[in-house]
C-alpha positions as CSV (number, residue, x, y, z in Angstrom):
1,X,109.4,89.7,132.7
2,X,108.4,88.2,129.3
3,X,109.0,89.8,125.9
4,X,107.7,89.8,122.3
5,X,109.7,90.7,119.1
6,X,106.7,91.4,116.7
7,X,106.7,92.3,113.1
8,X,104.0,93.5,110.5
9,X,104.8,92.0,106.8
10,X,103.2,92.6,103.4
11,X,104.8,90.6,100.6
12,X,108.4,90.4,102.6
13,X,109.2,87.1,103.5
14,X,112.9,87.9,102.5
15,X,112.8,90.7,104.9
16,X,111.4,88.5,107.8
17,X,113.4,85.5,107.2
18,X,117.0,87.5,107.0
19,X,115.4,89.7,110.2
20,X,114.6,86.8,112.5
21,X,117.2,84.6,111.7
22,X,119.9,87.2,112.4
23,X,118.2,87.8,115.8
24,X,118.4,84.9,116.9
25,X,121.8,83.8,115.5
26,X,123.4,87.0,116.6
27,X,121.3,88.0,120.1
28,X,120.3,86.3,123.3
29,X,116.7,85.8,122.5
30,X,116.2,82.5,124.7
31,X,112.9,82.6,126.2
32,X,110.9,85.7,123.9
33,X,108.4,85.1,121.4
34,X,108.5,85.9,118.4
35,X,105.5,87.3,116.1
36,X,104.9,88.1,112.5
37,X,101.7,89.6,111.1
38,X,101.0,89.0,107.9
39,X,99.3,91.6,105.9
40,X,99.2,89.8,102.6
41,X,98.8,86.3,103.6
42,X,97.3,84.6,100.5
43,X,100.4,85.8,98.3
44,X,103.4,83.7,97.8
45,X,105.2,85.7,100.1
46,X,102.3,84.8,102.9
47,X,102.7,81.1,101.8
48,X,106.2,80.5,102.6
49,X,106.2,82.6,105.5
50,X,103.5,80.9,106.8
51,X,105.5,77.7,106.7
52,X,108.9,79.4,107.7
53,X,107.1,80.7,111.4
54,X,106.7,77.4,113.3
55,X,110.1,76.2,112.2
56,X,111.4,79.8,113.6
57,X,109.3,78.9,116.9
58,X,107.1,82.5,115.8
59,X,103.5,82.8,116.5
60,X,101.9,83.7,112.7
61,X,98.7,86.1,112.3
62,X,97.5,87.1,108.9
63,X,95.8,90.0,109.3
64,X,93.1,90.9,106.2
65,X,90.5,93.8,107.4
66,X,92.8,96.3,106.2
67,X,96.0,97.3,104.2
68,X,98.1,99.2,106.5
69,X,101.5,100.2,108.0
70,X,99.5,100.7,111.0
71,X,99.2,96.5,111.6
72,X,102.5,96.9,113.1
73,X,100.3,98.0,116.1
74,X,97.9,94.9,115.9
75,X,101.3,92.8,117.6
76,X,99.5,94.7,121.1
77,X,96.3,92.7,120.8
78,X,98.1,89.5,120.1
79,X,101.7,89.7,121.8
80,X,101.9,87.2,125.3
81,X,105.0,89.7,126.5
82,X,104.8,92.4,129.2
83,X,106.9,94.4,126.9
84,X,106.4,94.2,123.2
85,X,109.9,95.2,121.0
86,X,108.1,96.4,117.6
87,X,110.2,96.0,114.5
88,X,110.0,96.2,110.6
89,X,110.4,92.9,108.5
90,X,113.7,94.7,107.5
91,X,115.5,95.9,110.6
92,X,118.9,95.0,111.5
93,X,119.8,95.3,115.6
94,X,123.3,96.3,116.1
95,X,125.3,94.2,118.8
96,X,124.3,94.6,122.0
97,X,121.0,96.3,121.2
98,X,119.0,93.6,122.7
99,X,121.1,93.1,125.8
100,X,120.5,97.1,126.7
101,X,117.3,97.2,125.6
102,X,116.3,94.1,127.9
103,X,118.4,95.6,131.1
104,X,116.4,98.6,130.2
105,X,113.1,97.4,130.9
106,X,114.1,95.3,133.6
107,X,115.2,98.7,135.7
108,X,111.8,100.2,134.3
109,X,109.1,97.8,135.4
110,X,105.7,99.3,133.6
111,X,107.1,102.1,132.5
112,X,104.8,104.8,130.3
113,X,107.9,105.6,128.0
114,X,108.4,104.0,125.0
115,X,111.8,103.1,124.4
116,X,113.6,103.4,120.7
117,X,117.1,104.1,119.6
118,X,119.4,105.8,117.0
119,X,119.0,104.3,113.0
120,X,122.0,103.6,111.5
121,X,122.8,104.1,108.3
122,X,124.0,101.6,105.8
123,X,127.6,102.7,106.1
124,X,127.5,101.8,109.5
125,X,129.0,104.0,111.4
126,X,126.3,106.8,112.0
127,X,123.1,107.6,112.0
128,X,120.3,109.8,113.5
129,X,118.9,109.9,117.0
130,X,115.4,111.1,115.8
131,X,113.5,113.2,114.3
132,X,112.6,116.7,114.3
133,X,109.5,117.9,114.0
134,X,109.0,120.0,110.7
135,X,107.7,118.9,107.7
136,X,109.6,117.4,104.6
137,X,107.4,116.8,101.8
138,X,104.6,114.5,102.7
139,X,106.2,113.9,105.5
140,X,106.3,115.3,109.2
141,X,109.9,114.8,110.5
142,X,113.1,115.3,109.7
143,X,116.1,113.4,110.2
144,X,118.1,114.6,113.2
145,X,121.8,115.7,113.2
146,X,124.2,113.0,112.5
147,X,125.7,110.5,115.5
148,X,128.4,108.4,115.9
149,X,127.2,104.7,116.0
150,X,128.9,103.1,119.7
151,X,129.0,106.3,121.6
152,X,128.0,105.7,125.3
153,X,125.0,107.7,127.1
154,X,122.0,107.2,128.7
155,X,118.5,107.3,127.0
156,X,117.8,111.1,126.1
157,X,113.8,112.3,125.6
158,X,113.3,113.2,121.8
159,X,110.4,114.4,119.7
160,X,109.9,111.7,117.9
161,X,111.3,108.8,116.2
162,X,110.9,106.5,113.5
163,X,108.7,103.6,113.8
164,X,110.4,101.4,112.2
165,X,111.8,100.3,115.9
166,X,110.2,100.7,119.2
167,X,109.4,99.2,122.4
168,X,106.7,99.6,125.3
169,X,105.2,98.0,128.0
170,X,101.8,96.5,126.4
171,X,99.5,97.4,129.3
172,X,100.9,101.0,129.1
173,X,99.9,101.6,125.2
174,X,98.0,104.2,124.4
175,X,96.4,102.6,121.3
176,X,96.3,103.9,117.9
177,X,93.3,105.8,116.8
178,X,90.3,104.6,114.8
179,X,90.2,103.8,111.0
180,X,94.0,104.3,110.3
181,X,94.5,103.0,106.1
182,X,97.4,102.4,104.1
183,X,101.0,104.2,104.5
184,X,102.6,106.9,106.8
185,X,101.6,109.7,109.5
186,X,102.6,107.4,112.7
187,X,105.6,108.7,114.2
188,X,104.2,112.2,115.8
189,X,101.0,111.0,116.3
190,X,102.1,108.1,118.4
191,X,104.5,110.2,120.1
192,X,102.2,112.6,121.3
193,X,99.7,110.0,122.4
194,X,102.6,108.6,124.5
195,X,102.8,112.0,126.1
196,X,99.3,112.4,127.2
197,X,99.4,109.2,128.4
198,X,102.0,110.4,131.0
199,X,105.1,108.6,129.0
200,X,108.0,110.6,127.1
201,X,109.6,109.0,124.0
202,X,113.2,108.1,124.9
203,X,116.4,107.5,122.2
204,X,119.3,104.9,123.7
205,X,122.2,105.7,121.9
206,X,123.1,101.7,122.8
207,X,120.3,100.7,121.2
208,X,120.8,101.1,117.5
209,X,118.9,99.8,113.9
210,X,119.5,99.7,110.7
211,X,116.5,100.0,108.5
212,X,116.3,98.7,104.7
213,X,114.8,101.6,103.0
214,X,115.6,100.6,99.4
215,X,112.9,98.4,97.2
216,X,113.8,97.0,93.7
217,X,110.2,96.8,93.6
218,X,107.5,98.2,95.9
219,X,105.1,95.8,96.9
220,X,103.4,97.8,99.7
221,X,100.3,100.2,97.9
222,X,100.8,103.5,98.1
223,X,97.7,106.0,98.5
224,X,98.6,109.9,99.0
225,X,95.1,110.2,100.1
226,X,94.8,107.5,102.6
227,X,98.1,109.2,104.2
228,X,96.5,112.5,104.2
229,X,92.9,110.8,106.1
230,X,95.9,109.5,108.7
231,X,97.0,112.7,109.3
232,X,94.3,114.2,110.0
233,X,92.5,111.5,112.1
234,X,96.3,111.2,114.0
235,X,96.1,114.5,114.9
236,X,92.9,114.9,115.9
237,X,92.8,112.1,118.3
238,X,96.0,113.9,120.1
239,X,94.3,117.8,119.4
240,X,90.2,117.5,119.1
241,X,89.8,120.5,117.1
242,X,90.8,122.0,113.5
243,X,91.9,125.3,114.7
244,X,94.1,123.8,116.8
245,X,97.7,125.3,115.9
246,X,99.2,122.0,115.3
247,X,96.1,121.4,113.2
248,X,96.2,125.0,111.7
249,X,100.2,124.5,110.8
250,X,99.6,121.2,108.9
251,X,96.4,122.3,106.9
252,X,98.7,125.3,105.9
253,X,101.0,122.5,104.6
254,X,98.9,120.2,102.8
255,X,97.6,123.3,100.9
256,X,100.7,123.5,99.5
257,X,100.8,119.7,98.5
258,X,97.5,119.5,96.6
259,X,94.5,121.0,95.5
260,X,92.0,122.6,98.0
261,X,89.1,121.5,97.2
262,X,90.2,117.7,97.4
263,X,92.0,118.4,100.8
264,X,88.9,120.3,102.0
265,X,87.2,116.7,101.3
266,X,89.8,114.6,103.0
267,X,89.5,116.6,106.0
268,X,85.7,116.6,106.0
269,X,85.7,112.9,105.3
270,X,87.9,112.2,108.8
271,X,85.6,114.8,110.8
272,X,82.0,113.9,109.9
């Protein structure tokens, strides 16, 4: 069984650099490939990145037809492993995360599920197993109650977690759906395709990440809109209809977020 740690990057090569070089100084890696996408390629960032992957022994894709947190997914197309461990450029694995994750898979030969764990937070010492599935903002999830990071367990179904970590077996993806731009709206939609496609998403309490969520400066564009179109075309790849409940509940929502009129032309723009 072969594996791939990919990672989507705009602008980050701080992020990548720190990320792969701790995984492989503090993790048995031996034998997986490694893979970067680069979403920004001509920058600086893209420059020195390009020349930091071959010395890293990573495969390097720029990636150009669109801006997206959704690239991250692009590592299916392009990864050689039978599983495919997806990660942000700025992820920490805590110790022993690989080792379980890897024993994990081994057991679970072509499994449907994808595979995730707790985040820790920076103070290291908890963190939150998911998250729940209500919205917060322009957001849909919530993080979970707080757990101890290093208590035992085996994996537990959840509703969804963040994608900031996750792991499948490629031939068992689901794909993403069409014309996905730009920032946010993954984690539930993703979820539920996993479900349909007779997988459950699964939290190891072994299996824990620590994500850096602070920027002194954001590089990444950030478009309320296109987050809105991913919404909607998320959702109704999983639920084919507006008056779907789910669909009903997070119109109901965005309502509330902005004007009307500009959602009502949003939603028409995803369903013509």
């Amino acid at each position: 069984m072969k594996f791939t740690i990919a990672m989507a990057c705009y602008d980050d090569f701080d992020g990548v650099y720190f990320t792969v070089q701790a995984l492989r100084a503090y993790h048995d890696t031996s034998g997986m490939e490694f893979l970067v996408l680069d979403n920004h390629p001509d920058s600086e960032h893209g420059k020195r990145l390009r020349s930091y992957a071959p010395r890293a022994g990573m495969k390097y894709v720029p990636v150009t037809d669109r801006v997206s947190s959704w690239v991250k997914y692009d590592a299916i197309l392009h990864a050689s492993g039978d599983v495919v461990i997806g990660m942000d450029s700025h992820v920490l694995l805590m110790p022993g995360a690989v080792e379980k994750l890897k024993g994990w898979w081994l057991a679970h030969d072509g499994s449907r599920d994808l595979l995730t764990g707790p985040i820790i937070y920076d103070e290291m010492t908890h963190g939150s197993a998911h998250l729940k599935p209500e919205w917060n903002g322009h957001d849909f999830g919530v993080w979970s109650e707080i757990v101890l990071f290093g208590m035992g367990g085996e994996p537990q179904p959840v509703p969804m977690q963040g994608m900031g970590f996750w792991s499948v077996w490629r031939t068992a993806w689901p794909g993403v759906p069409r014309g996905m731009r730009g920032f946010g709206a993954e984690e539930w939609c993703m979820a539920e395709r996993i479900r349909q496609h007779g997988g459950q998403v699964l939290s190891h309490p072994a299996i824990g990440w620590n994500h850096r969520f602070a920027w002194p400066k954001r590089a990444f564009p950030l478009s309320l809109d296109d987050k809105v179109r991913n919404y909607y075309r998320g959702w109704m790849s999983v639920y084919q209809r507006l008056d779907h409940p789910r669909m009903q509940e997070m119109t109901a929502h965005w309502q509330k977020q902005m004007p009307p009129e500009k959602l009502h032309a949003l939603i028409k723009e995803v369903c013509q």
